[in-house]
BAGUSE-915575 format. One record per atom (N, C-alpha, C): residue in three letters; x, y, z. Coordinates in steps of 0.1 Angstrom, whole numbers, padded with zeros to 4 digits. Layout:
N
+------+-------+-------+-------+
| rest |  east | north |    up |
+------+-------+-------+-------+
|  ALA |     X |     Y |     Z |
...
+------+-------+-------+-------+
end
This chain:
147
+------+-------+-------+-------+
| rest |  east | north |    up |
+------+-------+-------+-------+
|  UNK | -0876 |  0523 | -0270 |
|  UNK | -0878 |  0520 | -0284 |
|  UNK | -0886 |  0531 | -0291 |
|  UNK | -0881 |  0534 | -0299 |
|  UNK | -0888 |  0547 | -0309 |
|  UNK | -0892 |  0539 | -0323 |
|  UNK | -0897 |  0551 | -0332 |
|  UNK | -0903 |  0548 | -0347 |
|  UNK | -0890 |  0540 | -0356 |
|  UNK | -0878 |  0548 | -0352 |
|  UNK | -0867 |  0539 | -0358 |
|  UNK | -0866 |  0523 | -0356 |
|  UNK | -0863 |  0526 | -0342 |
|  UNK | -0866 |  0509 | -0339 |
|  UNK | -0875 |  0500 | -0346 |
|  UNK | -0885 |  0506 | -0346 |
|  UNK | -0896 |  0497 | -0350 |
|  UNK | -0897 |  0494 | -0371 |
|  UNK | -0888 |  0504 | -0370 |
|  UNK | -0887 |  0504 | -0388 |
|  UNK | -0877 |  0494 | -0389 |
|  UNK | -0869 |  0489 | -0381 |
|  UNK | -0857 |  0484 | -0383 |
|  UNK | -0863 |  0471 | -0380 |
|  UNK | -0867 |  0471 | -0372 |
|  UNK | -0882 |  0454 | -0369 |
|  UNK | -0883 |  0450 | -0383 |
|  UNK | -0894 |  0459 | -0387 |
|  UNK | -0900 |  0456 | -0398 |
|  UNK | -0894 |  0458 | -0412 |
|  UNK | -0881 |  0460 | -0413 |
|  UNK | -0876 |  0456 | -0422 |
|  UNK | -0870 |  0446 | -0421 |
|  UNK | -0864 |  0438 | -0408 |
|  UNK | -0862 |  0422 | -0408 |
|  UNK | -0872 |  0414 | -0406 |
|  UNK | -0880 |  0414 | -0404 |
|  UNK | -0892 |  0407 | -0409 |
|  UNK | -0896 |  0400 | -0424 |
|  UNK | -0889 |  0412 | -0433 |
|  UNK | -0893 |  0411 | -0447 |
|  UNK | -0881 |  0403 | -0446 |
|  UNK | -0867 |  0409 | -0444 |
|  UNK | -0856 |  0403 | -0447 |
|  UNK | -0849 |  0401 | -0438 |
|  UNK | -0848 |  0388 | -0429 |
|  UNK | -0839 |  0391 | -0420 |
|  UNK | -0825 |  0389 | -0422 |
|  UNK | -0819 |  0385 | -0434 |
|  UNK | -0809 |  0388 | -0437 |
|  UNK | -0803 |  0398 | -0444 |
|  UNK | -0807 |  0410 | -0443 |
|  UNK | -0806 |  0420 | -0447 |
|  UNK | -0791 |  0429 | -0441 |
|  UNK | -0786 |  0436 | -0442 |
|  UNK | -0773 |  0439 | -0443 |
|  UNK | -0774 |  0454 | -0434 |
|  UNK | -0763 |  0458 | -0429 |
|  UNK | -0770 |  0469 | -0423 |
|  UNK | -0768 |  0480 | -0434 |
|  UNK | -0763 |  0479 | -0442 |
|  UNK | -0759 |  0488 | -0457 |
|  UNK | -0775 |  0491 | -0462 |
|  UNK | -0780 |  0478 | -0462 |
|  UNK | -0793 |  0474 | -0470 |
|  UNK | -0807 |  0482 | -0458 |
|  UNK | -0802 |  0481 | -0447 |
|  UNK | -0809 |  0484 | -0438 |
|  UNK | -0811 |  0504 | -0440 |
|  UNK | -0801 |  0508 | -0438 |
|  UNK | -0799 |  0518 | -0438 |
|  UNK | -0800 |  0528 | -0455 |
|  UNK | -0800 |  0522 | -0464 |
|  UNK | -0807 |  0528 | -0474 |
|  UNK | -0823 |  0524 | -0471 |
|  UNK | -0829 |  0513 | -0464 |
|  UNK | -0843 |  0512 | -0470 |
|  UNK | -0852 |  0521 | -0459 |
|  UNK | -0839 |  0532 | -0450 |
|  UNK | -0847 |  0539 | -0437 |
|  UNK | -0842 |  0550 | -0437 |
|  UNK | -0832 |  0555 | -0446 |
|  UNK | -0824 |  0569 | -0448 |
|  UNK | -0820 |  0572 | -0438 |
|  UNK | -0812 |  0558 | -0434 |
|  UNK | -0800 |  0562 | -0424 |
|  UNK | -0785 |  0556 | -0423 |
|  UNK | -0777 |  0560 | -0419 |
|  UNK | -0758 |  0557 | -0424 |
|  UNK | -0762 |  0541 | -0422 |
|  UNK | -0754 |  0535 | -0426 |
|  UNK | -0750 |  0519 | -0423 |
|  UNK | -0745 |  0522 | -0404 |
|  UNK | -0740 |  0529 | -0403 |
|  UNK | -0734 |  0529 | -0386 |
|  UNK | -0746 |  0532 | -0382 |
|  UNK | -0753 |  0541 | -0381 |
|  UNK | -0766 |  0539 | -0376 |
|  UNK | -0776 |  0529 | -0375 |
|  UNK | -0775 |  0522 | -0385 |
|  UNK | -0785 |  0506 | -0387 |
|  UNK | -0778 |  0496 | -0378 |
|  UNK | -0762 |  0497 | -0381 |
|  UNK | -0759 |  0485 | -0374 |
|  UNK | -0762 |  0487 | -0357 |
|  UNK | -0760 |  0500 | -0352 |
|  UNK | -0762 |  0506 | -0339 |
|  UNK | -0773 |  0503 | -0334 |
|  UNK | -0782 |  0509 | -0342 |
|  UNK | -0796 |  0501 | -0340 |
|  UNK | -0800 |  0489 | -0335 |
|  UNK | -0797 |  0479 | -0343 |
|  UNK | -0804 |  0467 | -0344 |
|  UNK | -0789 |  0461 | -0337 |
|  UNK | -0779 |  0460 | -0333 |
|  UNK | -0768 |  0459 | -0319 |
|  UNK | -0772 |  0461 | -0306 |
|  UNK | -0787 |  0473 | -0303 |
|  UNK | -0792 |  0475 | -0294 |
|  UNK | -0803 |  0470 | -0291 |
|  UNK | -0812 |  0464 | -0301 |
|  UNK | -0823 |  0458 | -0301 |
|  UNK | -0819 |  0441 | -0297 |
|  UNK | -0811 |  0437 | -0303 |
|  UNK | -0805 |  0425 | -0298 |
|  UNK | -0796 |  0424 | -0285 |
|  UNK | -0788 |  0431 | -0286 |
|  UNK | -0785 |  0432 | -0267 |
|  UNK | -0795 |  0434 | -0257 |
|  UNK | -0805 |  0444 | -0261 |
|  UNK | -0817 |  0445 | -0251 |
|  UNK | -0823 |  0436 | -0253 |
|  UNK | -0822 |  0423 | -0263 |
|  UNK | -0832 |  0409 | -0263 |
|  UNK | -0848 |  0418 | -0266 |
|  UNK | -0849 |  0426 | -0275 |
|  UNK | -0862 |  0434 | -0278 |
|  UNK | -0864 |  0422 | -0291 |
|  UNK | -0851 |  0421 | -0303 |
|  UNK | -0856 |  0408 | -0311 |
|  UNK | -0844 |  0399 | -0309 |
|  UNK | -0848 |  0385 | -0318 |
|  UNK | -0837 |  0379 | -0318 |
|  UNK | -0835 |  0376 | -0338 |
|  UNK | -0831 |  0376 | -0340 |
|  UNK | -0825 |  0371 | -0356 |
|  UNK | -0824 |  0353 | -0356 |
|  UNK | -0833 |  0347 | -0364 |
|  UNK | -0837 |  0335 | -0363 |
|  UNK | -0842 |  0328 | -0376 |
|  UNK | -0839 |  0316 | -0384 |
|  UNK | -0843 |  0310 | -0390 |
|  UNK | -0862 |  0304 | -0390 |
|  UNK | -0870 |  0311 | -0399 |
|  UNK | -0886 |  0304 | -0396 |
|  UNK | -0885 |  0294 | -0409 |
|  UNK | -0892 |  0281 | -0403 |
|  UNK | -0899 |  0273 | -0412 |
|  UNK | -0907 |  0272 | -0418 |
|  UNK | -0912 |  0265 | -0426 |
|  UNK | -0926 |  0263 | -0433 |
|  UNK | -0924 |  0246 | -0427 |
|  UNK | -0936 |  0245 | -0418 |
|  UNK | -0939 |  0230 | -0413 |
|  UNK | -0944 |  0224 | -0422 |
|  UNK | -0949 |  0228 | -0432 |
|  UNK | -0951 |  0219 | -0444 |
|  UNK | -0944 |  0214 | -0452 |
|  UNK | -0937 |  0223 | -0455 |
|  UNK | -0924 |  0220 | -0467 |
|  UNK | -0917 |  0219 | -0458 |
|  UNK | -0914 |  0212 | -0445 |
|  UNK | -0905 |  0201 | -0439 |
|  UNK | -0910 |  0188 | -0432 |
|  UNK | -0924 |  0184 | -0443 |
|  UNK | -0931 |  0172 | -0437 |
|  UNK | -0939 |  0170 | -0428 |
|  UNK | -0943 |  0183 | -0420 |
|  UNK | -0953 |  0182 | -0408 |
|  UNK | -0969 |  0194 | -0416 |
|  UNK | -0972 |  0179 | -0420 |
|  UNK | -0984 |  0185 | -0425 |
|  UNK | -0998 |  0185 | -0416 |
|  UNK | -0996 |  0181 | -0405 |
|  UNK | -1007 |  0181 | -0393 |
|  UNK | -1002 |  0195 | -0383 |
|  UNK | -1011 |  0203 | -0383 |
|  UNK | -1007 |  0211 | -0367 |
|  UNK | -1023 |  0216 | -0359 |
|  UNK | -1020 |  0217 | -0348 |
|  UNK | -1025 |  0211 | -0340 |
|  UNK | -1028 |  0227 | -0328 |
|  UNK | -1038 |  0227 | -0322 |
|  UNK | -1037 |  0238 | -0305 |
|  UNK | -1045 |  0224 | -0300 |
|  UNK | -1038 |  0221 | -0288 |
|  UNK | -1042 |  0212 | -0275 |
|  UNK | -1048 |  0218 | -0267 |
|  UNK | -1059 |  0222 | -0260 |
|  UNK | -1059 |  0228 | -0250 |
|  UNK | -1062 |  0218 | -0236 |
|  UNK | -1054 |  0220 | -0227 |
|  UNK | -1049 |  0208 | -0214 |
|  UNK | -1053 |  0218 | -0201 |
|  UNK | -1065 |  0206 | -0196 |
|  UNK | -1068 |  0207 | -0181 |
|  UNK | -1060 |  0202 | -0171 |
|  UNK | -1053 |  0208 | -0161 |
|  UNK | -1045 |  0201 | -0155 |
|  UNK | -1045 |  0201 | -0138 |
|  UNK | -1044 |  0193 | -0128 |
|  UNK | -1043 |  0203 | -0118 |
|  UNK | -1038 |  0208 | -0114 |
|  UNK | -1042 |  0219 | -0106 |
|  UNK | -1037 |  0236 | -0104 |
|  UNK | -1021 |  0231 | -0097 |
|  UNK | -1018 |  0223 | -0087 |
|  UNK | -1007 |  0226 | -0084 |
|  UNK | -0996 |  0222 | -0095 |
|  UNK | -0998 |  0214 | -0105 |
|  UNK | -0991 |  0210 | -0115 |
|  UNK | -0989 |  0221 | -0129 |
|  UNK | -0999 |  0228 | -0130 |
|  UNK | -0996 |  0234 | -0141 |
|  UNK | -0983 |  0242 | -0146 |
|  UNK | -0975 |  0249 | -0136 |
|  UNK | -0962 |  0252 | -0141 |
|  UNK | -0950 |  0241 | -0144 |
|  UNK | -0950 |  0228 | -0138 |
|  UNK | -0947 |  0217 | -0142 |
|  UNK | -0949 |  0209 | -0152 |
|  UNK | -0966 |  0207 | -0158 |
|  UNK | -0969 |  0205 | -0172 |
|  UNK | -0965 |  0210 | -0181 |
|  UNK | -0965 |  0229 | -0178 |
|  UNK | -0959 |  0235 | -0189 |
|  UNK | -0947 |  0234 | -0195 |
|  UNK | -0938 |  0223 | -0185 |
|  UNK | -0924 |  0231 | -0187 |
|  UNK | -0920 |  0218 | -0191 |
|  UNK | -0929 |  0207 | -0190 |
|  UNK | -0926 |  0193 | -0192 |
|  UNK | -0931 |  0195 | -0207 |
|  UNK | -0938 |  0202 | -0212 |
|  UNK | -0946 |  0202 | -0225 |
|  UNK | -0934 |  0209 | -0239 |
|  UNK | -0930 |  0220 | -0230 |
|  UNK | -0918 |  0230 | -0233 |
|  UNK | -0906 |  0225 | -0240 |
|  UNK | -0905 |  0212 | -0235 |
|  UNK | -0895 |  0205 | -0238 |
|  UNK | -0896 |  0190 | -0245 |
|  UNK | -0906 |  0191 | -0255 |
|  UNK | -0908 |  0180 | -0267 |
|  UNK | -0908 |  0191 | -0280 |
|  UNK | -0899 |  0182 | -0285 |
|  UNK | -0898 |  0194 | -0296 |
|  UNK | -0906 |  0195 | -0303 |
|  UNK | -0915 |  0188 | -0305 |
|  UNK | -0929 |  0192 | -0311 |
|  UNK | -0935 |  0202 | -0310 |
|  UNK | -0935 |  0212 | -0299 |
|  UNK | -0940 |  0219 | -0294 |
|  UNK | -0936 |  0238 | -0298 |
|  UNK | -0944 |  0239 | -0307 |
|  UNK | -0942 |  0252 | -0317 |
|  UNK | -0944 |  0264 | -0303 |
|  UNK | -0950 |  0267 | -0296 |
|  UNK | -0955 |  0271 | -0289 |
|  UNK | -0963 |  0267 | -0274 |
|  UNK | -0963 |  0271 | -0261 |
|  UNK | -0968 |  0264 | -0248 |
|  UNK | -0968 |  0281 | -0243 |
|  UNK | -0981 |  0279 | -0234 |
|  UNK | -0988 |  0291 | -0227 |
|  UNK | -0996 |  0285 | -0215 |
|  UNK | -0996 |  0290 | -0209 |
|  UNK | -1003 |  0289 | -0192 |
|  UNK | -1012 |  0302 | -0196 |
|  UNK | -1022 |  0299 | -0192 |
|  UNK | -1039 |  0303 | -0200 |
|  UNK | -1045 |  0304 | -0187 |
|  UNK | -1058 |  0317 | -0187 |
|  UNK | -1067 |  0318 | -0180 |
|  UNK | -1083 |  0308 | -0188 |
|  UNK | -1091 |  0311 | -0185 |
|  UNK | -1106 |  0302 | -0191 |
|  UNK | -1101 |  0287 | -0185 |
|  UNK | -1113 |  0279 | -0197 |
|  UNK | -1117 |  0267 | -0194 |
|  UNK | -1104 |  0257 | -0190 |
|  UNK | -1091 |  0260 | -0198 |
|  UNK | -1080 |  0252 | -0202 |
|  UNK | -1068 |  0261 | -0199 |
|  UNK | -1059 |  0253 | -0191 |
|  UNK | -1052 |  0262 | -0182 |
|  UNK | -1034 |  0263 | -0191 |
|  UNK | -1032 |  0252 | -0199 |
|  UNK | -1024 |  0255 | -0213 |
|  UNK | -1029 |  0251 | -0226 |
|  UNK | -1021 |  0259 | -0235 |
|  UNK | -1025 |  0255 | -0247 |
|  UNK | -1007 |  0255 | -0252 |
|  UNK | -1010 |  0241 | -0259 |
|  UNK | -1001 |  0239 | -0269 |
|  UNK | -0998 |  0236 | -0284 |
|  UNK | -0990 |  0242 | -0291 |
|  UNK | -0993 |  0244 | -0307 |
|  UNK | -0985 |  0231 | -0312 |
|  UNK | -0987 |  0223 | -0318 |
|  UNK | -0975 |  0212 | -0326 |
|  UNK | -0982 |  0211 | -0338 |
|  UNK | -0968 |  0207 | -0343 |
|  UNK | -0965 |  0205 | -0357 |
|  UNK | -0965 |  0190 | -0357 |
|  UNK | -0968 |  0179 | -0369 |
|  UNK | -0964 |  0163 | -0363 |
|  UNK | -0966 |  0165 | -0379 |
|  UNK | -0959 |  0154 | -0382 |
|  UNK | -0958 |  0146 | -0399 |
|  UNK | -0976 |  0140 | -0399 |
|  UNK | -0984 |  0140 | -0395 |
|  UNK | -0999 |  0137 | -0398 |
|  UNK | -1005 |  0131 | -0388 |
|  UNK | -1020 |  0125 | -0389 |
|  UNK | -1028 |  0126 | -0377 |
|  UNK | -1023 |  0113 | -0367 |
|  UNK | -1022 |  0098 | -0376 |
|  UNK | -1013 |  0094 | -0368 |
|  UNK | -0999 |  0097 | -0362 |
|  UNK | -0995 |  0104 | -0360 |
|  UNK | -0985 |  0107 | -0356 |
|  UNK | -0990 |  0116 | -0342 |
|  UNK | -1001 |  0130 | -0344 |
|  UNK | -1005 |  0131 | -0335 |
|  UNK | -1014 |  0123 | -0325 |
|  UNK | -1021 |  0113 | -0331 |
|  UNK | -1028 |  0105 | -0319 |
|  UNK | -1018 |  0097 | -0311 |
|  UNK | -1004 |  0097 | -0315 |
|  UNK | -0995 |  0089 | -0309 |
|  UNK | -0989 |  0100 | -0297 |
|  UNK | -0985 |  0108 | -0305 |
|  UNK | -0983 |  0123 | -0291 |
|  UNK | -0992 |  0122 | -0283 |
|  UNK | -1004 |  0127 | -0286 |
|  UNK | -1011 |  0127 | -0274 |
|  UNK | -1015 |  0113 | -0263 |
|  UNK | -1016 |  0104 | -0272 |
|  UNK | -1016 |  0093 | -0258 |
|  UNK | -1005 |  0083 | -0249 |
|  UNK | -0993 |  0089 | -0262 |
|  UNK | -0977 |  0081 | -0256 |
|  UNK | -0969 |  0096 | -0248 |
|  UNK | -0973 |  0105 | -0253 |
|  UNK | -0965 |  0119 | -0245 |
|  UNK | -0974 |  0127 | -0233 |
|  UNK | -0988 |  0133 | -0246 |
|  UNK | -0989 |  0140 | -0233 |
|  UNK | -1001 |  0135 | -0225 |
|  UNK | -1007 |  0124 | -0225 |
|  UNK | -1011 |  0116 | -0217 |
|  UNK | -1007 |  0107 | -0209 |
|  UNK | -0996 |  0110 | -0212 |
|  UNK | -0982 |  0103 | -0197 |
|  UNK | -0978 |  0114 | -0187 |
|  UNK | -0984 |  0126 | -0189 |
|  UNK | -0978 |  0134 | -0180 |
|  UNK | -0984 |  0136 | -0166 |
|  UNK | -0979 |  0135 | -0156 |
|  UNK | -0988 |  0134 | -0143 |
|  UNK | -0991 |  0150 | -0139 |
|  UNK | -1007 |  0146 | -0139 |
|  UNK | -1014 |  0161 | -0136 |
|  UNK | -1021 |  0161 | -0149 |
|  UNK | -1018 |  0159 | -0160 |
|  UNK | -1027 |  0165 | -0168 |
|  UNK | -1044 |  0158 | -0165 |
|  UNK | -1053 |  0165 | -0168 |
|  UNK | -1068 |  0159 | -0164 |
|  UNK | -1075 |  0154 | -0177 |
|  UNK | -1075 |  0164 | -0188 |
|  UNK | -1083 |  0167 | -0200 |
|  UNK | -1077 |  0175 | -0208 |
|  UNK | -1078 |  0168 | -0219 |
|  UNK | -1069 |  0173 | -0234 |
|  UNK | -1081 |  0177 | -0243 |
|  UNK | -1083 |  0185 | -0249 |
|  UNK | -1087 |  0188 | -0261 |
|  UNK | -1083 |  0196 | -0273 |
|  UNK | -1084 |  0188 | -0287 |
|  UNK | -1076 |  0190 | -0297 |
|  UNK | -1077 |  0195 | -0306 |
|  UNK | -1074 |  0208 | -0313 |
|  UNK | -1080 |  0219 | -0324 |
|  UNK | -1069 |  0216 | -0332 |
|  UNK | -1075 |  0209 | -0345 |
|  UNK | -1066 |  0208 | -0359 |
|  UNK | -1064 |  0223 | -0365 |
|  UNK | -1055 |  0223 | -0371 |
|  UNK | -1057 |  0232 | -0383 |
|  UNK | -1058 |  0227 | -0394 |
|  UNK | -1070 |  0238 | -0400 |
|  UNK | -1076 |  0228 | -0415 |
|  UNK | -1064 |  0238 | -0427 |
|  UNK | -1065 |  0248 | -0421 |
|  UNK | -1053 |  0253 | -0434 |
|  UNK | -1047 |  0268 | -0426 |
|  UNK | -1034 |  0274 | -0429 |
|  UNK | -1028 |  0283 | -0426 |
|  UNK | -1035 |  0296 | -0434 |
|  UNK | -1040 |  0310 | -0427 |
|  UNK | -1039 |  0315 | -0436 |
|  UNK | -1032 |  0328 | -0432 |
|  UNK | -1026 |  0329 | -0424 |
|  UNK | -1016 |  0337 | -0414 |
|  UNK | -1003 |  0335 | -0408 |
|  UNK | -0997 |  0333 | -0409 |
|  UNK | -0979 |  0331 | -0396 |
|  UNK | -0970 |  0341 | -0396 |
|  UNK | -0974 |  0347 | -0385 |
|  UNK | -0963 |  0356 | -0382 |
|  UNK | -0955 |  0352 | -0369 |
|  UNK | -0941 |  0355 | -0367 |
|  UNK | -0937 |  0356 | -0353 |
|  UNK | -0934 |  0370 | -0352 |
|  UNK | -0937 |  0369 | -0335 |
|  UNK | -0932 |  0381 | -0331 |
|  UNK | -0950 |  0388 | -0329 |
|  UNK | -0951 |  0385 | -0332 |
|  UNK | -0967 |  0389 | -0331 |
|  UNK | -0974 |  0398 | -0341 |
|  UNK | -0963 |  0407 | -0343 |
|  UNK | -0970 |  0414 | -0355 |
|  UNK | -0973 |  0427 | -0347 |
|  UNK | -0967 |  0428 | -0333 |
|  UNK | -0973 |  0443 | -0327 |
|  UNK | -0960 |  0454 | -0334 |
|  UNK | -0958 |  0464 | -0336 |
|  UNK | -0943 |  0476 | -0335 |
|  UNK | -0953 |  0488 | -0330 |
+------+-------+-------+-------+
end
């Protein structure tokens, strides 16, 4: 991946519907070159081209980092049991105190205190949950934001 690549990132970022016409004027390069590009970035799975939401402006105005003690022989099983509630914006297998952390979105607080003690306090292995609201957004990126 070179400086092009990474121009080509960050111009779908802004727009990911962007055209490779549109692409290639905003990096002073042919349309065949843009589409070549970003054909290679997607076959190599470097990005993927994806619809993001705003969890608010679709009703989930609670979100949430879980952090779950679990035990050790369980934790790649927790994760992958967690992985798969769609709630679940994000799941990571963590070093420190808490061995995953999970991100959800839920339509508000009851709704999360019902997750946590009808979902993921049904899961066998988990030990200890603890639960970091978010009081307000003032960041979202995907993709992380490295090029």
């Amino acid at each position: 991946m070179d400086d092009i690549d990474r121009k080509v990132i960050a111009c779908l970022r802004e727009d990911g519907r962007a055209s490779h016409a549109q692409l290639g004027r905003d990096l002073g390069l042919s349309e065949g070159t843009a589409r070549r590009r970003l054909n290679k970035l997607l076959q190599d799975k470097i990005i993927r081209v994806t619809a993001v939401s705003d969890p608010e402006r679709l009703g989930y105005h609670t979100s949430a980092f879980i952090g779950l003690q679990v035990d050790p022989s369980r934790v790649e099983s927790v994760a992958d049991e967690l992985a798969a509630f769609p709630e679940a914006e994000h799941v990571s297998i963590t070093t420190g105190s808490y061995d995953i952390f999970i991100w959800v979105n839920l339509a508000n607080s009851e709704a999360l205190a019902s997750f946590l003690h009808h979902r993921v306090g049904l899961i066998e292995g988990v030990r200890h949950t603890e639960t970091f609201m978010s009081l307000e957004t003032r960041k979202r990126t995907w993709g992380g934001g490295v090029l």
